[in-house]
C-alpha positions in Angstrom: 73.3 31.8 -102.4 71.5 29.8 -105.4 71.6 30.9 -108.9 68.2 32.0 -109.5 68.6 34.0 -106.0 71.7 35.2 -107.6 70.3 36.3 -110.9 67.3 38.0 -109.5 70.0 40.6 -107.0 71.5 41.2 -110.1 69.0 42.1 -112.5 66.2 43.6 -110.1 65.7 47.3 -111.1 63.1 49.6 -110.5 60.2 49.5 -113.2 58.5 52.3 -112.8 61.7 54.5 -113.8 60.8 56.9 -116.7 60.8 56.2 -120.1 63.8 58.8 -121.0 63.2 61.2 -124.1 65.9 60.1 -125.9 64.3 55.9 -125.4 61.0 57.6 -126.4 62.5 59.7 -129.6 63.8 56.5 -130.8 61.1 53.6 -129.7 60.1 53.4 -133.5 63.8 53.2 -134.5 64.5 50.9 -131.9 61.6 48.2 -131.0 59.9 48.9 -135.1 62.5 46.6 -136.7 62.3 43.8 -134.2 58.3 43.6 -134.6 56.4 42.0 -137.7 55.9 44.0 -140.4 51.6 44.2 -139.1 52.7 45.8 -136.1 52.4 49.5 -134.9 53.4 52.1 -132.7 51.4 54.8 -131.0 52.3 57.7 -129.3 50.2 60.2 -126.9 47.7 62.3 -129.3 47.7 59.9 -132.0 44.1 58.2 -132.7 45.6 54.4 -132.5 47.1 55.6 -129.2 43.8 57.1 -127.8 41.6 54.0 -128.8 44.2 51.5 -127.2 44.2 53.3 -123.7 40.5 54.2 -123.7 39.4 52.6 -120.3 36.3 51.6 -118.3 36.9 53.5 -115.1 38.3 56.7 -116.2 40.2 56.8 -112.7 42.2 54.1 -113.1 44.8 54.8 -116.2 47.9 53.3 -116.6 50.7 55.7 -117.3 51.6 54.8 -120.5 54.0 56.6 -122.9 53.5 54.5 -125.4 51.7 51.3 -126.7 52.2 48.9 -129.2 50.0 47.1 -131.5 50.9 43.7 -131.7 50.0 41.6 -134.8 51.3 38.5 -133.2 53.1 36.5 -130.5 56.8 37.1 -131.5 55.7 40.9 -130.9 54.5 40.4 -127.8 57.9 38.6 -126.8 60.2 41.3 -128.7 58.0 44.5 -127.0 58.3 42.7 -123.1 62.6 41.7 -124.1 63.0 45.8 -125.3 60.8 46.9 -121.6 63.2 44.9 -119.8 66.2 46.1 -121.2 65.1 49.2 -120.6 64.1 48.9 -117.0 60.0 50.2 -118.5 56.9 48.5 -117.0 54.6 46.8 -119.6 50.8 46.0 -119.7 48.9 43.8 -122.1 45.6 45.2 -122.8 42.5 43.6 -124.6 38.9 45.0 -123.4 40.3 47.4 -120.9 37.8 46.9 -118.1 40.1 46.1 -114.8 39.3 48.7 -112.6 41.4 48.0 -109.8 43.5 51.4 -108.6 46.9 49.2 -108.6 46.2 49.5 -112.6 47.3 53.4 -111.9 50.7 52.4 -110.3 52.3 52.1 -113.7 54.2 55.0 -114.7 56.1 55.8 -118.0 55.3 52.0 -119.3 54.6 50.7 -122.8 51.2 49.3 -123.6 50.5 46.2 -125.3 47.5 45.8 -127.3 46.1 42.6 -128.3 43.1 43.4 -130.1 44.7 42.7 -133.2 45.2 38.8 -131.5 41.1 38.3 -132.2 39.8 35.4 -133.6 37.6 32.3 -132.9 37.8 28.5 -134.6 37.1 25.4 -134.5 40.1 23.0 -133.6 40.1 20.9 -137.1 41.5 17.6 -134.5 38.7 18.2 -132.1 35.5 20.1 -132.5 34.7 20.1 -128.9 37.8 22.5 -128.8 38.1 26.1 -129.9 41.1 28.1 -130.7 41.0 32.1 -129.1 43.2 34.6 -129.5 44.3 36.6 -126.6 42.8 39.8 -127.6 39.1 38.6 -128.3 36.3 40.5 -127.0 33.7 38.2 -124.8 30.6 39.4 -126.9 33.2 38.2 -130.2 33.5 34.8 -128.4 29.6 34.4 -127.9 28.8 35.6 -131.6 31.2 33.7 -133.2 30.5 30.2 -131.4 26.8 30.9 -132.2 27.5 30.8 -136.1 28.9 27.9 -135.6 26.7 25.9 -133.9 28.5 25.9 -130.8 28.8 28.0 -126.9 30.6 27.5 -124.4 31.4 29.2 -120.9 31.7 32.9 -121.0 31.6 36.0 -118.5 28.6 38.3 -118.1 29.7 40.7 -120.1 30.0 41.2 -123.8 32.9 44.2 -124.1 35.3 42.5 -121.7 38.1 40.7 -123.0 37.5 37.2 -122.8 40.8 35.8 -121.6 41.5 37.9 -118.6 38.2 36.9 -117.0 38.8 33.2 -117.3 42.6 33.9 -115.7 40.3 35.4 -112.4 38.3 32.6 -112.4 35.3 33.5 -114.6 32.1 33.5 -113.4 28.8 33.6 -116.0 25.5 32.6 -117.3 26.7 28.9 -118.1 28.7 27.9 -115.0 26.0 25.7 -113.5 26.5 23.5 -116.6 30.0 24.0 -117.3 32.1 25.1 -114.3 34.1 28.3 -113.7 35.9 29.5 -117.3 38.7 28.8 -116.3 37.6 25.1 -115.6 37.2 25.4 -119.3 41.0 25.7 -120.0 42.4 22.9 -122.3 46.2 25.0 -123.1 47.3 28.2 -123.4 49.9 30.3 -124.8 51.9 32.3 -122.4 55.0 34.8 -122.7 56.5 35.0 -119.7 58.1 37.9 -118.0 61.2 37.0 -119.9 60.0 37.4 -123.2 59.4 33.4 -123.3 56.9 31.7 -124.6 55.5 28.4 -124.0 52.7 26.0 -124.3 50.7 25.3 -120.6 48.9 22.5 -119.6 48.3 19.7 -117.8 51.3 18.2 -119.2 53.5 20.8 -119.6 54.4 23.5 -116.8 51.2 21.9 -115.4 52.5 24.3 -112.2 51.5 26.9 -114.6 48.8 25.5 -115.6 47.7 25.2 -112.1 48.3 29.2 -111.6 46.8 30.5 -114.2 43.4 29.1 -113.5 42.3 31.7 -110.6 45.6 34.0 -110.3 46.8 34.3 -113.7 47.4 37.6 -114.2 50.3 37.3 -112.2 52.4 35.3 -114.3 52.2 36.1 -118.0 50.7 37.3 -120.9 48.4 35.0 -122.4 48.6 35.1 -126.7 46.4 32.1 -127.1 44.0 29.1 -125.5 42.6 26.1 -126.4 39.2 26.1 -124.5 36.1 23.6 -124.1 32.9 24.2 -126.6 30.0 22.8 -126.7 27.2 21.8 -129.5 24.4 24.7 -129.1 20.9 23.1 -127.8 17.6 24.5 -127.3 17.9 24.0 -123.6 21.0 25.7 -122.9 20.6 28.5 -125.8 17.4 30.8 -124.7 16.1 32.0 -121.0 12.8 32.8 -119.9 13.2 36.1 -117.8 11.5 38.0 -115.8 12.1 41.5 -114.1 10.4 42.2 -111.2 10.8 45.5 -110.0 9.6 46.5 -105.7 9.9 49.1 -103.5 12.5 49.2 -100.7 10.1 47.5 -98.1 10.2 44.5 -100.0 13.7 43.7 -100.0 14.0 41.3 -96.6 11.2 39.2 -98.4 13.0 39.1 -101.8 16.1 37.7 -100.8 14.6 35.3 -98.3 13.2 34.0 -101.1 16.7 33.8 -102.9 18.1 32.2 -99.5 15.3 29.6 -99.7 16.5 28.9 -103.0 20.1 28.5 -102.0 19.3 26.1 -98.8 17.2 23.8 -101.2 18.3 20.1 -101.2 18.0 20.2 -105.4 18.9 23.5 -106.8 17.8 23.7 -110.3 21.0 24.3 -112.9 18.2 26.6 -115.1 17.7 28.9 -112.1 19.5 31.9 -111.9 19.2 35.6 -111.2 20.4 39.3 -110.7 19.5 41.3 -108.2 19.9 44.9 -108.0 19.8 47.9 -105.4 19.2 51.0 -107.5 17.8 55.0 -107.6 15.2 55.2 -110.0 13.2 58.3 -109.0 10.5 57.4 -112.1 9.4 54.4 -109.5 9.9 55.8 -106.3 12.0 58.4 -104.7 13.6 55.7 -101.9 15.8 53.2 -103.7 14.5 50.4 -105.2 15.0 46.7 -105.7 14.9 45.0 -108.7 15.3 40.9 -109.1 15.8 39.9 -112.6 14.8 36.0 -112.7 16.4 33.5 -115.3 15.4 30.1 -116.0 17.0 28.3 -118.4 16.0 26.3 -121.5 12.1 26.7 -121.7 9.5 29.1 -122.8 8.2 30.1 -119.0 9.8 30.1 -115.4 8.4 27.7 -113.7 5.1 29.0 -111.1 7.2 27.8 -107.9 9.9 30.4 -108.4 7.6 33.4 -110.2 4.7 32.9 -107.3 6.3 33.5 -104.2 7.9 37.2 -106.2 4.4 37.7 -107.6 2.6 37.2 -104.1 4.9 40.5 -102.9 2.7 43.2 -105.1 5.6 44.0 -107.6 5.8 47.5 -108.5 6.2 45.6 -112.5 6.8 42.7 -113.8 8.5 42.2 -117.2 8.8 39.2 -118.8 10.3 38.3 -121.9 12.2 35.1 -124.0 16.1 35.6 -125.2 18.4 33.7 -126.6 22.3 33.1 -124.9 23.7 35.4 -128.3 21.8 38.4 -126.2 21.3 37.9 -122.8 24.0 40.0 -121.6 21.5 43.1 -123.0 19.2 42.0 -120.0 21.8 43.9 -117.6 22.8 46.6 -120.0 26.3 44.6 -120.9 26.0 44.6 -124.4 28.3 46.5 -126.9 26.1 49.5 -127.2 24.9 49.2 -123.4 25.1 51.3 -120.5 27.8 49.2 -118.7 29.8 49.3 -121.6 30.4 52.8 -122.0 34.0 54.0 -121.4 35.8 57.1 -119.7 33.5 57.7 -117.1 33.8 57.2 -113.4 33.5 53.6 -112.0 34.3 51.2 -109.2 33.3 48.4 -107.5 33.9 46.7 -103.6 33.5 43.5 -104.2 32.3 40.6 -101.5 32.1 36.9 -102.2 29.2 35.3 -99.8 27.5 32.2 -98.8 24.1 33.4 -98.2 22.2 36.8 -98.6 22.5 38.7 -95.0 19.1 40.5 -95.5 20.0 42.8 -92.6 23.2 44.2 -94.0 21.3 44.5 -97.1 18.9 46.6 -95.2 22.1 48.9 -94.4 23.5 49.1 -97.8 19.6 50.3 -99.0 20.2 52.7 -96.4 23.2 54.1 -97.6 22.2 54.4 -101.2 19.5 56.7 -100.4 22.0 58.9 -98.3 24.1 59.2 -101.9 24.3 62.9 -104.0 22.8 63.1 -107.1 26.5 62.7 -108.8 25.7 58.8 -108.0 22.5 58.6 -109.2 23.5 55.7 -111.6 25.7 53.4 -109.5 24.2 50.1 -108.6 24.3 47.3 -106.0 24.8 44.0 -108.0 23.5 40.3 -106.1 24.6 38.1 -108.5 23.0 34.5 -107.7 24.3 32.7 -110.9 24.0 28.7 -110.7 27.0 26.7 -109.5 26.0 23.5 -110.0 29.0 22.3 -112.0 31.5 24.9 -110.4 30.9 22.8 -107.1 31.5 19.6 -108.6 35.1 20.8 -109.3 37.7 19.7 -106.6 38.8 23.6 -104.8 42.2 22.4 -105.0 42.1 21.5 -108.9 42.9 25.3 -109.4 44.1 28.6 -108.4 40.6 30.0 -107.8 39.9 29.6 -103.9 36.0 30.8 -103.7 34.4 28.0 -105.4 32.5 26.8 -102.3 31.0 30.3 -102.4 27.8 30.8 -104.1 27.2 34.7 -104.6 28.7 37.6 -106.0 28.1 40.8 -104.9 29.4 44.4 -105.2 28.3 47.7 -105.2 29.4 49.3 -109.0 29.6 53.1 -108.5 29.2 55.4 -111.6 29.8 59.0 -111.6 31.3 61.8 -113.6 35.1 61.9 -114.2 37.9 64.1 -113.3 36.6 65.0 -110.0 38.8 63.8 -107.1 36.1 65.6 -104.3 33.9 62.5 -106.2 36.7 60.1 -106.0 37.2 59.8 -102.5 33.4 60.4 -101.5 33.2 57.4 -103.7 36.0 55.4 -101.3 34.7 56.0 -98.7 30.9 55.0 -99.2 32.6 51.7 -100.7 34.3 50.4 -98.4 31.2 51.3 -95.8 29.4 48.9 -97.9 31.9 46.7 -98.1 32.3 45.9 -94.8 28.4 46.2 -93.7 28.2 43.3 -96.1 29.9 41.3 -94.0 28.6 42.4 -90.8 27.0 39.7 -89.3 28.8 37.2 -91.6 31.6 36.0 -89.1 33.5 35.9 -92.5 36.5 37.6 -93.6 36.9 39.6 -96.8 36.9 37.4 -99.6 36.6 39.3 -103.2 36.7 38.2 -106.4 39.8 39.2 -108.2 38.4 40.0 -111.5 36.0 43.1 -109.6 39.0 43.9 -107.6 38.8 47.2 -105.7 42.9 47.2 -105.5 43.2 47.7 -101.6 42.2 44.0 -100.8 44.5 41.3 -99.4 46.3 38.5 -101.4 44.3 36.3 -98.7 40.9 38.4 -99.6 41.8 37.8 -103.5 43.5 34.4 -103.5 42.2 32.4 -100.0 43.1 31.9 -96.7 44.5 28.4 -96.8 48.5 28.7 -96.6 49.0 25.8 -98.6 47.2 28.0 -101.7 49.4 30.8 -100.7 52.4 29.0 -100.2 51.9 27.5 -104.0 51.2 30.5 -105.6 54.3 32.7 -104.1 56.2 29.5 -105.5 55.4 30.3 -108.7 55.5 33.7 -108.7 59.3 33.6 -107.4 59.9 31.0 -110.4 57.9 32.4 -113.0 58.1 36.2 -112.2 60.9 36.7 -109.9 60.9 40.4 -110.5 57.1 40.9 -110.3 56.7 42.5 -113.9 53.0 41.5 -113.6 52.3 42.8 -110.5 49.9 45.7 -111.8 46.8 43.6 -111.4 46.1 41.5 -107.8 49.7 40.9 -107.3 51.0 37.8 -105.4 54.0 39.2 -103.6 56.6 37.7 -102.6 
């Protein structure tokens, strides 16, 4: 038997054993004097404590008996050394938005809250390179940059933590330009499940490095990055948009269009859109279909993409000109928008695709419009952002194995909280669209991990190719032998 074999017989425990009263009585007496004199404490019932745990899908809630506010990366090493010694399960926490039902596995744990690691700045050896802490809000990211003349590759959502995206791969607005976030990675700071910390990548524990682009919430927690910026210019920093809003018979022709689009020999790195199954009984009392266009850089979409949308008798049409600091408000994913309102009910089922089935869209129509009224506001996203530069990108480069696929799309159910009669009603109708979205397809499930459902496959999250798999259960065994991050899309070994 080798040592590391050895060691990990030894020390494996159970980590979701409770947190005993006595442990709990004296965590401030305990952990306090290890932790930097910024640091706090907060127990269940306290308004630091309530703020901290605050989630995005009320149905998902770590069990968490307490959580500490960490006011730097030595705490973050001294709060994961005192878990272990006490055989507690740990979870770092920035925005709060991972919805996946794993997330509820933890019981009795310790929380560790990063928002107090925020911050954004310019490297003083390279201004093409920014320094982010691991707590920083996307929105924060996108604001900040803008002041100083600079953007770079974000996610689509402004109150999502910016670093646990980019660990899933990291889809947005700019990936047709600049790749993937996580294409964007120059180093990081990690703490390992150890307590360790070190510097990752391409140099050092390039493995790492490796891993945490597409599956890196399996292997650490993530203090600090160096990332890629870029100078703000007129053609990158505003969007011409327009809305178009049809009835349900339309939706065959819309996303023919969209497949048109896709199929094209040149494919436009401006063009990009959202599309949407909703209810909105103010337009019609069948659900409806809305396609929000983006084209980037200019003051008007170009006629050869509004025309053929036009030529369909929109129900509206609302246009309008907004600059990157705002364009996450277009989908309601600003701070003070509807998706970013907390402790209510929400998942999503996600599918990664090559091309819009328009018949199993057909079918998923259909099953909105058999939903109860408690559902009212969920949503079918059809994200079609452009991938231009995310294509260029050898597949094997990273972690992330659903670069070759160009669409996102999920349905995002919303509904009251603390009803479980809702909860499974709300399973159920998900995974029925889950897999009529890939009726037809000949495709297995492949989801993004960052919309994870928490039911999917390590294949579905992480690809089918064994030689991915076989590399990333490698470095989970060496890295995190005793899955301490396996909370979130674990790779298990």
């Amino acid at each position: 038997m080798d040592i590391s074999t050895f060691l990990k017989n030894i020390l494996s425990v159970t980590f979701t054993s409770n947190i005993t009263t006595s442990i709990a009585t004296n965590f401030t007496y305990d952990l306090q004097p290890l932790l930097s004199s910024s640091a706090e404490i907060y127990y269940p019932g306290s308004e630091g404590y309530i703020n901290a745990t605050t989630r995005w899908n009320a149905y998902t809630k770590p069990g968490l008996d307490v959580v500490v506010k960490v006011a730097c990366e030595e705490d973050v090493q001294e709060t994961i050394r005192y878990a272990n010694s006490h055989s507690v399960p740990f979870l770092a926490i920035s925005g709060g938005h991972a919805a996946s039902s794993t997330l509820s596995e933890i019981e009795s744990g310790i929380g560790i809250y990063l928002r107090s690691l925020s911050g954004v700045s310019i490297s003083p050896a390279n201004e093409s390179q920014a320094l982010i802490l691991g707590g920083t809000l996307s929105g924060e990211v996108i604001s900040e940059l803008w002041d100083l003349g600079k953007h770079t590759a974000t996610g689509a959502c402004d109150c999502v933590g910016f670093i646990s995206p980019m660990l899933g791969g990291g889809h947005g607005w700019l990936e047709g330009r600049y790749g993937l976030m996580a294409d964007n990675l120059i180093s990081a700071r990690v703490v390992l499940a150890n307590g360790t910390a070190v510097t990752v990548d391409n140099t050092q524990h390039s493995d790492l490095f490796w891993g945490l682009r597409g599956a890196g919430h399996n292997f650490g927690i993530v203090t600090s990055i160096y990332y890629q910026i870029y100078d703000r210019t007129p053609e990158v920093d505003s969007f011409a948009t327009a809305t178009f809003t049809f009835t349900q018979d339309k939706l065959e022709e819309v996303f023919s269009i969209a497949n048109q689009w896709l199929a094209a020999k040149y494919r436009p790195v401006e063009l990009m859109y959202m599309g949407l199954i909703a209810l909105d009984p103010t337009v019609d009392s069948k659900p409806i279909v809305q396609f929000q266009l983006r084209w980037q850089g200019a003051d008007n979409i170009p006629d050869e993409y509004t025309a053929p949308l036009n030529a369909l008798n929109p129900v509206s049409v609302n246009q309008s000109h907004i600059s990157l600091l705002n364009i996450n408000a277009l989908t309601g994913a600003s701070p003070s928008g509807p998706a970013c309102v907390d402790e209510i009910g929400r998942q999503l089922f996600p599918t990664v695709l090559d091309s819009w089935n328009v018949a199993s869209l057909r079918a998923v129509l259909d099953i909105f419009s058999t939903f109860p009224a408690s559902f009212n506001n969920s949503l079918m996203f059809l994200e079609g952002f452009a991938t231009n530069r995310a294509l260029e990108i050898p597949s094997d480069s990273t972690a992330y194995a659903l670069r070759s696929k160009q669409l996102l799309a999920a349905p995002l159910f919303t509904y009251p909280p603390n009803d479980e009669t809702l909860q499974r009603d709300m399973i159920k109708l998900g995974k029925q669209i889950r897999n009529v979205m890939l009726n037809g397809t000949g495709e297995k499930l492949h989801a993004y991990v960052n919309y994870a459902t928490g039911d999917e496959s390590q294949e579905a999250l992480y690809g089918y190719e064994p030689w991915r798999l076989d590399r990333l259960r490698k470095l989970k065994r060496e890295y995190d032998p005793l899955g301490r991050f396996n909370f979130f899309g674990p790779i298990v070994v």
